[in-house]
C-alpha positions as a Python dict, from the first residue, in 0.01 Angstrom:
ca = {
    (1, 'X'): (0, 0, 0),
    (2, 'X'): (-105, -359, 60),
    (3, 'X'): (105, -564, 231),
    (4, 'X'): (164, -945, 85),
    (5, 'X'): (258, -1123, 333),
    (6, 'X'): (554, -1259, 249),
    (7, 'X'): (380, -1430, -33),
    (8, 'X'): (544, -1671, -312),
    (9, 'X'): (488, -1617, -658),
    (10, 'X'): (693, -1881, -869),
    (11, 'X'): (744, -1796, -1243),
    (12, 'X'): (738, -2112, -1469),
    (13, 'X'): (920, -2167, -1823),
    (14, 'X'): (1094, -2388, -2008),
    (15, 'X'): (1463, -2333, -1892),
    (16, 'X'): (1361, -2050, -1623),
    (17, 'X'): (1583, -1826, -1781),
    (18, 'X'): (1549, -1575, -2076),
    (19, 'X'): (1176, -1546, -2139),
    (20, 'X'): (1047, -1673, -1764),
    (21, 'X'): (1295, -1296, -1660),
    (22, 'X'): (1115, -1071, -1919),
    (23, 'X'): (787, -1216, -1756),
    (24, 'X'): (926, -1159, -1390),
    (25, 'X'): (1002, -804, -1495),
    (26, 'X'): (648, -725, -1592),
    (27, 'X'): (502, -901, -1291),
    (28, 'X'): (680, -729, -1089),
    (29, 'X'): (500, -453, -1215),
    (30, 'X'): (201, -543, -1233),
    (31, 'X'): (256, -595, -869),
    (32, 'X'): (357, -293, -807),
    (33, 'X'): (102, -107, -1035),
    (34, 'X'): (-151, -279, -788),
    (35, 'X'): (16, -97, -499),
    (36, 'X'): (111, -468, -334),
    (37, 'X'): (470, -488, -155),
    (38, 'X'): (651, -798, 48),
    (39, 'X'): (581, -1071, -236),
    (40, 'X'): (830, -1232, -371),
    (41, 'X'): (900, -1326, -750),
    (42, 'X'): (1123, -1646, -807),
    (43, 'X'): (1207, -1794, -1181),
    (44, 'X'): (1161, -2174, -1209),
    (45, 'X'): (1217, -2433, -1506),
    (46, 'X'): (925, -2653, -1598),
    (47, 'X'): (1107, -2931, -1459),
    (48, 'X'): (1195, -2841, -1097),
    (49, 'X'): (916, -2632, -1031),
    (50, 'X'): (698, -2929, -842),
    (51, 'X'): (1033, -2930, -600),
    (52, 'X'): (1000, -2532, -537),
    (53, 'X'): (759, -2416, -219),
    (54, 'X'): (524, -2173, -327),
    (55, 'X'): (200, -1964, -299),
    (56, 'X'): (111, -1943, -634),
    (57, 'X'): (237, -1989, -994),
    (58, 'X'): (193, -1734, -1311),
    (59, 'X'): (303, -1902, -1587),
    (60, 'X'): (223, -1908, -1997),
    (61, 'X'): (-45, -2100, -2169),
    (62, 'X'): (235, -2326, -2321),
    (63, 'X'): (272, -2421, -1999),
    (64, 'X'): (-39, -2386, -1772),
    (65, 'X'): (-71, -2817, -1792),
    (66, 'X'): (254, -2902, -1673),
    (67, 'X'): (204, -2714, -1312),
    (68, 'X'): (-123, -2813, -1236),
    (69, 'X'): (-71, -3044, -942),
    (70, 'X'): (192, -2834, -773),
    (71, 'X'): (194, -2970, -409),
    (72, 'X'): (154, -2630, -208),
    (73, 'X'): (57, -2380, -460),
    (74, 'X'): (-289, -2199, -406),
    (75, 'X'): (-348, -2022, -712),
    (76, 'X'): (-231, -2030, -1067),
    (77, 'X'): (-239, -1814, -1370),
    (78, 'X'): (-100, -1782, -1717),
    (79, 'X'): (-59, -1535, -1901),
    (80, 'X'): (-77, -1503, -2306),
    (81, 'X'): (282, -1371, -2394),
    (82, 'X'): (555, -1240, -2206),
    (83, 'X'): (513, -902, -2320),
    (84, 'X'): (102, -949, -2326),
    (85, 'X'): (83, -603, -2016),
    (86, 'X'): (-293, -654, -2043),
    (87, 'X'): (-272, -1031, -2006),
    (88, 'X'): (5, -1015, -1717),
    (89, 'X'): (-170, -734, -1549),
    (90, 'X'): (-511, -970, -1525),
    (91, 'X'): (-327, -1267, -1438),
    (92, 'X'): (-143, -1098, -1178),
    (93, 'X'): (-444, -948, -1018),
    (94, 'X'): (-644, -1274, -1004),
    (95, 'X'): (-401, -1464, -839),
    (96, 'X'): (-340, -1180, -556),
    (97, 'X'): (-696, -1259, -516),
    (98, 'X'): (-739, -1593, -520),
    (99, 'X'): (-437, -1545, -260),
    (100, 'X'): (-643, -1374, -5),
    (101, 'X'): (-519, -988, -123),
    (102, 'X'): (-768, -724, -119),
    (103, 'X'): (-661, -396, -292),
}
Protein backbone atom coordinates (compact mmCIF):
# COMPACT_ATOMS: atom_id res chain seq x y z
CA UNK A 1 0.00 0.00 0.00
CA UNK A 2 1.07 3.57 -0.67
CA UNK A 3 0.24 5.97 1.59
CA UNK A 4 -1.24 9.54 0.16
CA UNK A 5 -0.66 11.72 2.42
CA UNK A 6 -3.63 13.11 3.22
CA UNK A 7 -3.87 14.28 -0.31
CA UNK A 8 -6.90 16.33 -2.00
CA UNK A 9 -8.40 15.25 -5.04
CA UNK A 10 -11.38 17.66 -5.98
CA UNK A 11 -13.90 16.30 -8.58
CA UNK A 12 -15.27 19.07 -10.93
CA UNK A 13 -18.80 19.19 -12.84
CA UNK A 14 -21.38 21.19 -13.68
CA UNK A 15 -23.72 21.03 -10.56
CA UNK A 16 -21.24 18.58 -8.53
CA UNK A 17 -23.87 16.25 -8.19
CA UNK A 18 -25.17 13.32 -10.39
CA UNK A 19 -22.47 12.73 -12.97
CA UNK A 20 -19.32 14.47 -10.87
CA UNK A 21 -20.60 11.05 -8.05
CA UNK A 22 -20.52 8.34 -10.81
CA UNK A 23 -16.96 9.82 -11.58
CA UNK A 24 -15.98 9.88 -7.75
CA UNK A 25 -17.07 6.27 -7.61
CA UNK A 26 -14.69 5.14 -10.29
CA UNK A 27 -11.84 7.25 -8.96
CA UNK A 28 -12.08 5.96 -6.05
CA UNK A 29 -11.21 2.94 -7.67
CA UNK A 30 -8.90 3.63 -9.66
CA UNK A 31 -7.29 4.72 -6.48
CA UNK A 32 -7.65 1.89 -4.94
CA UNK A 33 -6.79 -0.43 -7.94
CA UNK A 34 -3.37 1.49 -7.66
CA UNK A 35 -3.02 0.22 -4.09
CA UNK A 36 -3.00 4.19 -2.80
CA UNK A 37 -4.94 4.85 0.67
CA UNK A 38 -5.38 8.32 2.85
CA UNK A 39 -6.53 10.55 -0.25
CA UNK A 40 -9.41 12.08 -0.17
CA UNK A 41 -12.19 12.47 -2.98
CA UNK A 42 -14.47 15.68 -2.68
CA UNK A 43 -17.35 16.62 -5.44
CA UNK A 44 -17.28 20.31 -6.52
CA UNK A 45 -19.54 22.45 -9.00
CA UNK A 46 -17.76 24.33 -11.74
CA UNK A 47 -18.57 27.38 -10.01
CA UNK A 48 -17.19 27.08 -6.45
CA UNK A 49 -14.44 24.95 -7.18
CA UNK A 50 -11.69 28.05 -7.35
CA UNK A 51 -13.06 28.61 -3.49
CA UNK A 52 -12.27 24.76 -2.56
CA UNK A 53 -8.44 23.94 -1.19
CA UNK A 54 -7.02 21.26 -3.01
CA UNK A 55 -4.13 19.05 -4.31
CA UNK A 56 -5.29 18.30 -7.49
CA UNK A 57 -8.40 18.29 -9.75
CA UNK A 58 -9.75 15.27 -12.17
CA UNK A 59 -12.29 16.57 -14.04
CA UNK A 60 -13.97 15.98 -17.81
CA UNK A 61 -12.83 17.47 -21.02
CA UNK A 62 -16.09 19.63 -21.00
CA UNK A 63 -14.59 21.07 -18.34
CA UNK A 64 -10.73 20.88 -18.22
CA UNK A 65 -10.76 25.10 -19.23
CA UNK A 66 -12.78 26.29 -16.55
CA UNK A 67 -10.23 24.95 -13.63
CA UNK A 68 -7.16 25.85 -15.03
CA UNK A 69 -6.00 28.60 -12.71
CA UNK A 70 -7.10 26.93 -9.53
CA UNK A 71 -5.10 28.81 -6.79
CA UNK A 72 -3.49 25.74 -4.86
CA UNK A 73 -4.04 22.84 -7.07
CA UNK A 74 -0.81 20.94 -8.32
CA UNK A 75 -2.01 18.70 -10.86
CA UNK A 76 -4.99 18.32 -13.07
CA UNK A 77 -6.57 15.73 -15.23
CA UNK A 78 -9.67 14.97 -17.19
CA UNK A 79 -10.96 12.28 -18.06
CA UNK A 80 -13.12 11.35 -21.38
CA UNK A 81 -16.51 10.12 -19.85
CA UNK A 82 -17.63 9.26 -16.58
CA UNK A 83 -17.80 5.73 -17.22
CA UNK A 84 -14.47 5.95 -19.67
CA UNK A 85 -12.42 2.99 -16.74
CA UNK A 86 -9.51 3.24 -19.17
CA UNK A 87 -9.62 7.03 -19.34
CA UNK A 88 -10.23 7.46 -15.41
CA UNK A 89 -7.73 4.84 -14.61
CA UNK A 90 -4.89 7.01 -16.72
CA UNK A 91 -6.03 10.18 -15.43
CA UNK A 92 -5.99 9.00 -12.03
CA UNK A 93 -2.54 7.59 -12.22
CA UNK A 94 -0.95 10.72 -13.74
CA UNK A 95 -2.07 12.98 -11.32
CA UNK A 96 -0.85 10.63 -8.25
CA UNK A 97 2.27 11.27 -10.07
CA UNK A 98 2.47 14.54 -10.87
CA UNK A 99 1.49 14.62 -6.97
CA UNK A 100 4.70 13.19 -5.82
CA UNK A 101 3.17 9.28 -5.47
CA UNK A 102 5.34 6.54 -6.45
CA UNK A 103 3.60 3.10 -6.73
Amino acid sequence: MVDGKGLKILIVCTFGAGSSQLLKMNIDKAISKLGVTNVVTEVCDSGSCMGSKCDGIITTTAHQELVKGHPTARAFGAVRGTFNTKSVDTEVERVLRELGLEF
